[in-house]
C-alpha positions as CSV (number, residue, x, y, z in Angstrom):
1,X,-10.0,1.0,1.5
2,X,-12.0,-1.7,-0.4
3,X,-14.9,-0.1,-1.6
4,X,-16.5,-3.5,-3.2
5,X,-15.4,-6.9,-3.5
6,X,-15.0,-10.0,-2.7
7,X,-12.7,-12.8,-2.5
8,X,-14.3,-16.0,-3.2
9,X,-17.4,-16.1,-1.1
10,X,-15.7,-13.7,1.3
11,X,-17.1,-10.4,1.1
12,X,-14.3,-7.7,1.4
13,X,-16.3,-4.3,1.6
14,X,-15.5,-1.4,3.9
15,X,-12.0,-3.3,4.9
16,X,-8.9,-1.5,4.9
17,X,-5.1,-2.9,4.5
18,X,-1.8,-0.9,4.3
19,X,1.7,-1.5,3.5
20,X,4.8,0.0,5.0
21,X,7.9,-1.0,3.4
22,X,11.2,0.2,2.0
23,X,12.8,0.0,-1.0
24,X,16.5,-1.3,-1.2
25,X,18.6,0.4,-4.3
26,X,21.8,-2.0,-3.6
27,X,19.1,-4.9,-4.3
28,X,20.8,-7.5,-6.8
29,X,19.5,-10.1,-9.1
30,X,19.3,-13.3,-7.8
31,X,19.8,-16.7,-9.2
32,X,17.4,-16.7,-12.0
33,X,17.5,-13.2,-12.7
34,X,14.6,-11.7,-10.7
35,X,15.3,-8.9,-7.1
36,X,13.2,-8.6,-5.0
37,X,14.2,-5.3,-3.4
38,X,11.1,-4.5,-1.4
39,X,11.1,-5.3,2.3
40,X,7.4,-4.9,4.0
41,X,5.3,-5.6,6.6
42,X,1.8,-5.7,5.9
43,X,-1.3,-4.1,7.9
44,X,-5.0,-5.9,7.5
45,X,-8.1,-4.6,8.9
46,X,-8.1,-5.4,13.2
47,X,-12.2,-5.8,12.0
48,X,-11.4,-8.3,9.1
49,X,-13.0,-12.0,10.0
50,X,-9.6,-15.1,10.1
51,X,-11.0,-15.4,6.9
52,X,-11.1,-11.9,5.1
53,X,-7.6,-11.4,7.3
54,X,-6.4,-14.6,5.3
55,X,-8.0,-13.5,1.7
56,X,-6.5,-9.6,2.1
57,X,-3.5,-11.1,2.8
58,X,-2.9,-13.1,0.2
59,X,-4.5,-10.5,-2.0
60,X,-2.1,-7.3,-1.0
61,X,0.8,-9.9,-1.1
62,X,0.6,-11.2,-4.5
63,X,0.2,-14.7,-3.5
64,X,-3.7,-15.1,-5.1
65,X,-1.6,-13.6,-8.5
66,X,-3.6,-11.0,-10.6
67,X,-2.5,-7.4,-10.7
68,X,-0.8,-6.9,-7.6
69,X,1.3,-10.1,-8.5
70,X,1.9,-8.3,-11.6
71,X,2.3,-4.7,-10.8
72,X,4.5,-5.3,-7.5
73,X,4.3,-8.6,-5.5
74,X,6.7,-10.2,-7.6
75,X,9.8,-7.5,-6.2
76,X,8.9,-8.0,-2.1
77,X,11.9,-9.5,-1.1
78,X,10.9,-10.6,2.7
79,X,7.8,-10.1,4.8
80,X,8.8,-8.9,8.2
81,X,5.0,-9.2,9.5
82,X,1.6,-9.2,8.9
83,X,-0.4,-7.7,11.7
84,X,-4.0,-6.3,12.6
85,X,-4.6,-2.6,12.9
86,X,-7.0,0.0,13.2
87,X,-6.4,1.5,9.7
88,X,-8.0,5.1,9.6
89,X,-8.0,6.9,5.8
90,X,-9.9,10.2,5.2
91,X,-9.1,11.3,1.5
92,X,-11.0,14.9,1.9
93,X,-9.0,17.0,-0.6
94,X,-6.3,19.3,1.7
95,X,-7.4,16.9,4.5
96,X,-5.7,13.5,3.3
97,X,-4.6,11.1,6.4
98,X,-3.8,8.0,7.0
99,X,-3.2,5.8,10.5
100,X,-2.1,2.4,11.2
101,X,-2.6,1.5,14.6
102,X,0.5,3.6,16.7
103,X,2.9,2.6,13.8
104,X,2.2,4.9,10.8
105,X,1.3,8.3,10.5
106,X,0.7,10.2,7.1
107,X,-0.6,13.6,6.7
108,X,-0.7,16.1,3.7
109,X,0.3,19.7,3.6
110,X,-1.2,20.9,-0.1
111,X,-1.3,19.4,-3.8
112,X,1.9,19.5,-5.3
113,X,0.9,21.4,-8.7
114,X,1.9,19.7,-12.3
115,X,1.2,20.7,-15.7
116,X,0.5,17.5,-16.8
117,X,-2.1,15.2,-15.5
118,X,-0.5,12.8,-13.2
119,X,-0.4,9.0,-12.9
120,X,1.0,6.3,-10.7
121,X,4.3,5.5,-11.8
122,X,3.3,1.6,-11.0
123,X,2.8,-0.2,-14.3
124,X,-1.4,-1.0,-14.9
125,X,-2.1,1.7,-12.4
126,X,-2.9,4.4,-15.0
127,X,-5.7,6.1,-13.6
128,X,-5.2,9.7,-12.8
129,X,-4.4,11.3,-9.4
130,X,-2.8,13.8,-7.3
131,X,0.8,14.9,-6.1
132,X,0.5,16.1,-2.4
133,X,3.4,17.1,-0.4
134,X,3.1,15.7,3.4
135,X,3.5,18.1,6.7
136,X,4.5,14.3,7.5
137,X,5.3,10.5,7.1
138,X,5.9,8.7,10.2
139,X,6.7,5.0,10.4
140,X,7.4,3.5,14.0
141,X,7.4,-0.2,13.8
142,X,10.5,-2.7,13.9
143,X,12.4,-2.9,11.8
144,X,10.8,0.2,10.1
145,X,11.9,3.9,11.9
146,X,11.3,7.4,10.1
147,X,9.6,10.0,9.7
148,X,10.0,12.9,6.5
149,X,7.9,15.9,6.1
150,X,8.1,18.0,2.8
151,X,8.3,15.0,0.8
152,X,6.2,14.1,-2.2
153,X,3.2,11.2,-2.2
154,X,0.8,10.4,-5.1
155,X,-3.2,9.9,-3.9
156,X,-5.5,7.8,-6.3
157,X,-8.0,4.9,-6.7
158,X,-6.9,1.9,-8.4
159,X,-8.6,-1.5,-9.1
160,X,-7.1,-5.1,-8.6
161,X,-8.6,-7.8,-10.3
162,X,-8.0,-11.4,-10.3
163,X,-5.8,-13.9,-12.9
164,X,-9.2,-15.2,-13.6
């Protein structure tokens, strides 16, 4: 959820996007040294104008550069889809949801507690945040079918900023 920003002239505030994706282990270096082992497709706001659609896009892919170039863009591998959807996120503390459209469904069960602070494991996403463990985490969109419950997530706010 985009709490303030912009793109260019295009105001992003209040717009949501989300990425499903997994994570292939038996990923290899390609030609040139660099793998791209994450396969996604990509969720935009169904109330984003063509033209906030087009600038989150671009944004959550890496392809405007900055840090999510940096932190993870660079290791996407192939985008099955970018689609709209009603993106709902509530981030009340023992409450935490998420909903993409009919696709993805994520609910927590409780913090997970540490004895250190904790931080995203993503490099430039240092700011501090929560383990939960979710009752569950459902994807139901082709090629993407799963659902977990027990398993571990990490909850926190993070800024992207531009090359420039």
């Amino acid at each position: 959820m985009i709490r303030d920003g912009y793109f260019g002239s295009q105001d992003l505030k209040g717009l949501r996007v989300a990425l499903a994706g997994y994570f292939d282990k038996n990923e290899t270096a390609k030609e040139g040294g660099t793998c791209h082992p994450w396969h996604v497709i990509l969720y935009v706001d169904e109330r984003a104008t063509p033209e906030q659609s087009s600038a989150l896009t671009e944004i959550f892919l890496g392809r405007a550069g900055g840090t999510p170039f940096e932190n993870y863009a660079n290791a996407i591998g192939e985008v099955y889809a970018i689609k709209p959807a009603r993106i709902e996120l509530d981030h009340t503390p023992g409450k935490e949801r998420l909903r993409v459209g009919e696709s993805i469904w994520v609910a927590t069960a409780r913090a997970f507690p540490t004895p250190e602070p904790m931080t995203c494991g993503i490099p430039g996403h240092d700011r501090p945040g929560m383990e939960l463990v979710a009752t569950l985490m459902r994807v139901e969109d082709e090629p993407f079918h799963w659902a977990f419950s027990g398993r571990c997530g990490f909850s926190t706010d993070f800024e992207f900023r531009s090359a420039a």
